[in-house]
FIKOLZA-1660 file (N, C-alpha, C; in steps of 0.1 Angstrom, whole numbers, plus 5000, padded with zeros to 4 digits):
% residues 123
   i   px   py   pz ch aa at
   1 7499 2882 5887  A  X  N
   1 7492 2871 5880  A  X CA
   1 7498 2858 5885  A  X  C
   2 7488 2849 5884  A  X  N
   2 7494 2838 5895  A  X CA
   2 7490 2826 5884  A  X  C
   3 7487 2824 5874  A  X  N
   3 7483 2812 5864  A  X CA
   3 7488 2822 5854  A  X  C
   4 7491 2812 5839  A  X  N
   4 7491 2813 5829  A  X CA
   4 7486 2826 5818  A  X  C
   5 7489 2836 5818  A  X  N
   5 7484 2843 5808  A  X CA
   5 7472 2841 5804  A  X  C
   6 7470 2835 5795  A  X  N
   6 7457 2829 5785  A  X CA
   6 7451 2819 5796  A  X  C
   7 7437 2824 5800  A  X  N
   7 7425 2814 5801  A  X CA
   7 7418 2805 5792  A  X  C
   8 7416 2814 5782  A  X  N
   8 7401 2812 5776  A  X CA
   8 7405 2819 5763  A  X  C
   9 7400 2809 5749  A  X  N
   9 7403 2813 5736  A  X CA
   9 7389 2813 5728  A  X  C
  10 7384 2823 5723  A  X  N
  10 7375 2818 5712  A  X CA
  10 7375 2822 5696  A  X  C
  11 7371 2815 5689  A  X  N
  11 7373 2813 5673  A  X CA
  11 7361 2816 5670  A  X  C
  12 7361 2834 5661  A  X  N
  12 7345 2832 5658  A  X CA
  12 7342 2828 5646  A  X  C
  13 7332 2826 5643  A  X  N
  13 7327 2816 5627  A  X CA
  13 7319 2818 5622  A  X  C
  14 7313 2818 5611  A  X  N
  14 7299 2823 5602  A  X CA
  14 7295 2806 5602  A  X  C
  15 7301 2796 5594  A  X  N
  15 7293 2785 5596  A  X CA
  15 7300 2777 5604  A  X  C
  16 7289 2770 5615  A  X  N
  16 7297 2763 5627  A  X CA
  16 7300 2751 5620  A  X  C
  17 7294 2747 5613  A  X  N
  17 7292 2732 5609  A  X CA
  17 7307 2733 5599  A  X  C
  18 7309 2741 5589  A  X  N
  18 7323 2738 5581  A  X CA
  18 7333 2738 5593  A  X  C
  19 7334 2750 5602  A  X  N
  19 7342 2750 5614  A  X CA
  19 7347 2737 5620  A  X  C
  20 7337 2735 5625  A  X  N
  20 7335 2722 5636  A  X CA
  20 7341 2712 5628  A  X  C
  21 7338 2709 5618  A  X  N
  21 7345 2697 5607  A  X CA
  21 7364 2703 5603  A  X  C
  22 7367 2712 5602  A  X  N
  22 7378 2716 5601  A  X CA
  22 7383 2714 5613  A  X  C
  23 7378 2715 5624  A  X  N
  23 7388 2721 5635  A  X CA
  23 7389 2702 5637  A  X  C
  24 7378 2699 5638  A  X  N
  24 7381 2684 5647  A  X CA
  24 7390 2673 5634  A  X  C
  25 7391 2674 5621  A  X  N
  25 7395 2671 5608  A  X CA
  25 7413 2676 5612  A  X  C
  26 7415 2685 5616  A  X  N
  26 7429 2690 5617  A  X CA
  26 7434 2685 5633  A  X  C
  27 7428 2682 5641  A  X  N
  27 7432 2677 5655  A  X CA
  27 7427 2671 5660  A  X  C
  28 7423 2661 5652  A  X  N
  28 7422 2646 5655  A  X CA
  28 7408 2647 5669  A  X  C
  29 7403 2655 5670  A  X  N
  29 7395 2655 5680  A  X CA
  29 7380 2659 5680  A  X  C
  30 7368 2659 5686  A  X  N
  30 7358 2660 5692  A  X CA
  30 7356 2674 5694  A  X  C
  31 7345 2678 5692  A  X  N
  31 7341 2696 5701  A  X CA
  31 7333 2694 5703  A  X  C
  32 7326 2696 5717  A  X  N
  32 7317 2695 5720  A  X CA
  32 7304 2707 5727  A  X  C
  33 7297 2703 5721  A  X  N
  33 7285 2722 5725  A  X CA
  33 7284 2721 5737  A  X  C
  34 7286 2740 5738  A  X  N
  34 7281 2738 5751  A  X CA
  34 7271 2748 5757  A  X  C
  35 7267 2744 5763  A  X  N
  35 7254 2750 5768  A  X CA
  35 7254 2772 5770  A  X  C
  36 7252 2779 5764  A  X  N
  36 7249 2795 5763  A  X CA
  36 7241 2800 5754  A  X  C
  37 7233 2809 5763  A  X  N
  37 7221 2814 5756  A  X CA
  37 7224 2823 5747  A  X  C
  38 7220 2819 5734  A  X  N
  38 7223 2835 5722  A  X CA
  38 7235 2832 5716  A  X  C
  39 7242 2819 5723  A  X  N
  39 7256 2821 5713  A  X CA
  39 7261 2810 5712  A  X  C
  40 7264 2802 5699  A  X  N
  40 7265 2790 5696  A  X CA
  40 7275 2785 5702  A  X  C
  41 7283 2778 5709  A  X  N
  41 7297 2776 5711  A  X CA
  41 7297 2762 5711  A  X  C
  42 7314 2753 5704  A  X  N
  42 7314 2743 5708  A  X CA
  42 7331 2741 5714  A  X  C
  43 7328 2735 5723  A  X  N
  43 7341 2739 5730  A  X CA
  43 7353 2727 5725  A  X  C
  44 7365 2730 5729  A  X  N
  44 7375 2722 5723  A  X CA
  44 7381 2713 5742  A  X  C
  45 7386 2699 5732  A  X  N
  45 7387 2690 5747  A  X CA
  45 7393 2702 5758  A  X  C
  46 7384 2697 5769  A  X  N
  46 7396 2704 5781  A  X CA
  46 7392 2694 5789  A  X  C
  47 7410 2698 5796  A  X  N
  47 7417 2690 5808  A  X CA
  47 7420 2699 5822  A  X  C
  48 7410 2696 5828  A  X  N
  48 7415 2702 5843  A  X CA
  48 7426 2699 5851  A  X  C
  49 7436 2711 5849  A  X  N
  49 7447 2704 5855  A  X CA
  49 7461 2700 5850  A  X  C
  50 7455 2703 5838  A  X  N
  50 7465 2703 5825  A  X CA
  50 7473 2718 5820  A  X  C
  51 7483 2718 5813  A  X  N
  51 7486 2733 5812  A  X CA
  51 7476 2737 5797  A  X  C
  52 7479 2747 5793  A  X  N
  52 7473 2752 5784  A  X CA
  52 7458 2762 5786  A  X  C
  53 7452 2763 5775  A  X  N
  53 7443 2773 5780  A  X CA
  53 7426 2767 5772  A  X  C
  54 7417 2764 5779  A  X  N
  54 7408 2761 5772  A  X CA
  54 7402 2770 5763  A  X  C
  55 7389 2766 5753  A  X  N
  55 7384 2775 5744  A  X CA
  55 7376 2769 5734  A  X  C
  56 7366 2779 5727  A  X  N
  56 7356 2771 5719  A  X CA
  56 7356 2781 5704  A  X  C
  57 7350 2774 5697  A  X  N
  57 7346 2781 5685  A  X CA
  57 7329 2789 5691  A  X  C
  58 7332 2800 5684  A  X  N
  58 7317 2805 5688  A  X CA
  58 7312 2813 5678  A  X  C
  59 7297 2811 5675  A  X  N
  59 7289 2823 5666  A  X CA
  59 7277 2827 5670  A  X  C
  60 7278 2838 5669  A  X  N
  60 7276 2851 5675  A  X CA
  60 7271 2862 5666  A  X  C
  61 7256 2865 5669  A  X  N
  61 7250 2873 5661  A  X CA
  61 7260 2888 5661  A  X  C
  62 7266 2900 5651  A  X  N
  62 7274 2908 5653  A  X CA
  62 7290 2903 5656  A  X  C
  63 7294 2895 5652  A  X  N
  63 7307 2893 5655  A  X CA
  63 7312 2888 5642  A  X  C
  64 7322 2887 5634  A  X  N
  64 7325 2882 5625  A  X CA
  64 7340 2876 5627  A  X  C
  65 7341 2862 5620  A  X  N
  65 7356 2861 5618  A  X CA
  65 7363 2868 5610  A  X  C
  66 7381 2862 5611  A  X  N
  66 7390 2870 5598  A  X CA
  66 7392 2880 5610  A  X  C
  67 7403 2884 5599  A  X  N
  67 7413 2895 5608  A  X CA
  67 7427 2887 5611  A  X  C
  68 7441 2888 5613  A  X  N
  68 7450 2885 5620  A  X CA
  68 7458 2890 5629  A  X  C
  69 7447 2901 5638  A  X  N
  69 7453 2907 5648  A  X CA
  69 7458 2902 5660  A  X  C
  70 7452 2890 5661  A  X  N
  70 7453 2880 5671  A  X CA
  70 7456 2865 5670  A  X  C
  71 7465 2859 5673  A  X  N
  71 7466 2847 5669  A  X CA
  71 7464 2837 5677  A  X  C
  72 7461 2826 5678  A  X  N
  72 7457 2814 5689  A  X CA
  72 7469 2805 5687  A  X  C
  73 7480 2802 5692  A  X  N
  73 7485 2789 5687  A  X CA
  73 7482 2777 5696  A  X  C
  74 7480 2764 5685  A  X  N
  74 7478 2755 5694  A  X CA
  74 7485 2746 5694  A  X  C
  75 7489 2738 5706  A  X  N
  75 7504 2727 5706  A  X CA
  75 7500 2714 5699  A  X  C
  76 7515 2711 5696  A  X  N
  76 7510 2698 5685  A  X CA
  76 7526 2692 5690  A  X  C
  77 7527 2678 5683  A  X  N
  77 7536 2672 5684  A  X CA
  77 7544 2674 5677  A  X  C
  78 7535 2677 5663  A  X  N
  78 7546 2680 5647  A  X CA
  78 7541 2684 5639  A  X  C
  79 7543 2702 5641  A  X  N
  79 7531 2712 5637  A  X CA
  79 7528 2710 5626  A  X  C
  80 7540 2705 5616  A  X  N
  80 7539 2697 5597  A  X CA
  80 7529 2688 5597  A  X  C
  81 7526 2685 5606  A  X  N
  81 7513 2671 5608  A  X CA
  81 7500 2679 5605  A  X  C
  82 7495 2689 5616  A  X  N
  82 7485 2692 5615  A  X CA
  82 7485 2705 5603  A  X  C
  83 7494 2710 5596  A  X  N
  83 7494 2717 5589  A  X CA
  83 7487 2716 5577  A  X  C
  84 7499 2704 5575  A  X  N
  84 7489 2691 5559  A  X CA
  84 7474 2690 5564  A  X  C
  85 7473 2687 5576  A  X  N
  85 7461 2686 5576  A  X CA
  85 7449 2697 5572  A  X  C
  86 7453 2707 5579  A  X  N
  86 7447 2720 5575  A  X CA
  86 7443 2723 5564  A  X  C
  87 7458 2725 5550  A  X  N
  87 7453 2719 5541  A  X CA
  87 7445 2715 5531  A  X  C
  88 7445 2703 5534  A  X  N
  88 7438 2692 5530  A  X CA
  88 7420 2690 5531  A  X  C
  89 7420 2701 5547  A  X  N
  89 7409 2702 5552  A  X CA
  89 7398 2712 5548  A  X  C
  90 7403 2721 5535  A  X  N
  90 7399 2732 5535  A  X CA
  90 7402 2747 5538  A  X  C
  91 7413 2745 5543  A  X  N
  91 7417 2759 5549  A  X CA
  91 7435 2760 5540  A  X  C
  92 7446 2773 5543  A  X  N
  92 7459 2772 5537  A  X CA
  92 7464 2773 5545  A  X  C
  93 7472 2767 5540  A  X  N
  93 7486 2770 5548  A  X CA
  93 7498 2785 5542  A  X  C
  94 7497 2792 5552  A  X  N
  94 7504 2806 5550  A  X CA
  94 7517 2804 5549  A  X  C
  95 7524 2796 5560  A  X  N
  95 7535 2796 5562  A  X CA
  95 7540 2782 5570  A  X  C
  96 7547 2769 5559  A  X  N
  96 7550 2761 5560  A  X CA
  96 7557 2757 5575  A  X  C
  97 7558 2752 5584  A  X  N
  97 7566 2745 5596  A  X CA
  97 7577 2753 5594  A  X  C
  98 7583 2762 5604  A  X  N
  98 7596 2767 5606  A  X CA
  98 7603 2768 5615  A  X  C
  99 7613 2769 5622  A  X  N
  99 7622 2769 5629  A  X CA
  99 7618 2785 5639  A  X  C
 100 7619 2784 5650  A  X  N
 100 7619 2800 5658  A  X CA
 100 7626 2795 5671  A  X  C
 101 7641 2789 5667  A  X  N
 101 7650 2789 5672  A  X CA
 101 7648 2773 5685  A  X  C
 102 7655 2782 5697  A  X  N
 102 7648 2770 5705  A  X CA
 102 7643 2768 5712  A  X  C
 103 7631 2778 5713  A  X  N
 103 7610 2772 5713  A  X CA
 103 7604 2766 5705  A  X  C
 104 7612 2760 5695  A  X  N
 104 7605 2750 5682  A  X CA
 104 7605 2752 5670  A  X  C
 105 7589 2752 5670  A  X  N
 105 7587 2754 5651  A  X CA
 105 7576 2754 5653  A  X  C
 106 7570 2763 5643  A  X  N
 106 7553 2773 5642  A  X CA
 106 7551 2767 5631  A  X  C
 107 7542 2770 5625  A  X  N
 107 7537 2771 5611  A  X CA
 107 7520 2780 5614  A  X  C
 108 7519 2785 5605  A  X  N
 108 7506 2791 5602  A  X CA
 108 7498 2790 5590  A  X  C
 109 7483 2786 5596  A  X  N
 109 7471 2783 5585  A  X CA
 109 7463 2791 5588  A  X  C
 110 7453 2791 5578  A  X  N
 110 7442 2798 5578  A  X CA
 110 7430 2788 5579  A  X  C
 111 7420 2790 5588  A  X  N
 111 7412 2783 5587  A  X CA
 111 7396 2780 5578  A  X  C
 112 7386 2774 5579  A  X  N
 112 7377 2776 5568  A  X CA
 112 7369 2792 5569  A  X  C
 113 7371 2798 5581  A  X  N
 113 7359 2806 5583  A  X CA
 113 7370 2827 5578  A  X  C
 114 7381 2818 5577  A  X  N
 114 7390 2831 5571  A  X CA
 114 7399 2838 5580  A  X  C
 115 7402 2830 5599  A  X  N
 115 7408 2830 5606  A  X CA
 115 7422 2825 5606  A  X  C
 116 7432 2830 5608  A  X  N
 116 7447 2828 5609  A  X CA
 116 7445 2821 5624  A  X  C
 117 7453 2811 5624  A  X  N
 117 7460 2805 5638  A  X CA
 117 7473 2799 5632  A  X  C
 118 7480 2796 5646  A  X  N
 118 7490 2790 5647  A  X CA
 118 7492 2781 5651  A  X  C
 119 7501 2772 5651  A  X  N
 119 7503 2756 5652  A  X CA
 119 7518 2754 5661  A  X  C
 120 7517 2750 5666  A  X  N
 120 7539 2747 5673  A  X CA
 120 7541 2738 5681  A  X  C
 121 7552 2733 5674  A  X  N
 121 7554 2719 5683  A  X CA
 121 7574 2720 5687  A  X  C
 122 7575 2719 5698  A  X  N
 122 7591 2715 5701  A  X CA
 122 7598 2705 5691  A  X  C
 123 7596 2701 5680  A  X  N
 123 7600 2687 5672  A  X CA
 123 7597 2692 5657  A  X  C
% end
């Protein structure tokens, strides 16, 4: 393997529209649709060239969200920032901002559509 583990993430969702307002509501950001036939997706910023891994929310006739077999975490500056947000935004928070030594601090929410992600920032 010559890149990053993780390419490509997706969030699946029953309504895109509560989604899309949670996701961009908790990280300060924009999603924007993107063009595939049969399957709703709106993708989250990507930077070519940047580290991390791109990814979109997507809905999909046959697929459902929920489950926590899998987790997405996504980088933050001060995971307690976007947590509150979370929140605030409709979704819980499972597990308050913690310590996991010295790779940072996690916290885990739930989001509106009944998906667990994770949150982690160095700070």
């Amino acid at each position: 393997m010559t890149s990053n583990s993780v390419g490509w993430f997706e969030i699946y969702v029953q309504d895109m529209d509560r989604a899309r307002q949670f996701y961009e509501a908790v990280f300060s950001v924009r999603l924007e649709r993107l063009d595939s036939p049969d399957i709703e997706m709106w993708g989250f910023p990507m930077r070519p060239g940047q580290p991390g891994a791109p990814g979109a929310l997507v809905r999909m006739e046959g697929f459902s969200p929920g489950g926590n077999g899998t987790i997405v975490y996504f980088s933050c500056e001060d995971c307690s920032i976007e947590a509150a947000r979370a929140g605030a935004g409709g979704g819980k928070v499972f597990k308050d901002k913690f310590s996991i030594g010295q790779h940072g601090f996690i916290a885990l929410v739930g989001d509106t559509e009944g998906n667990m992600i994770g949150l982690h920032s160095l700070r």
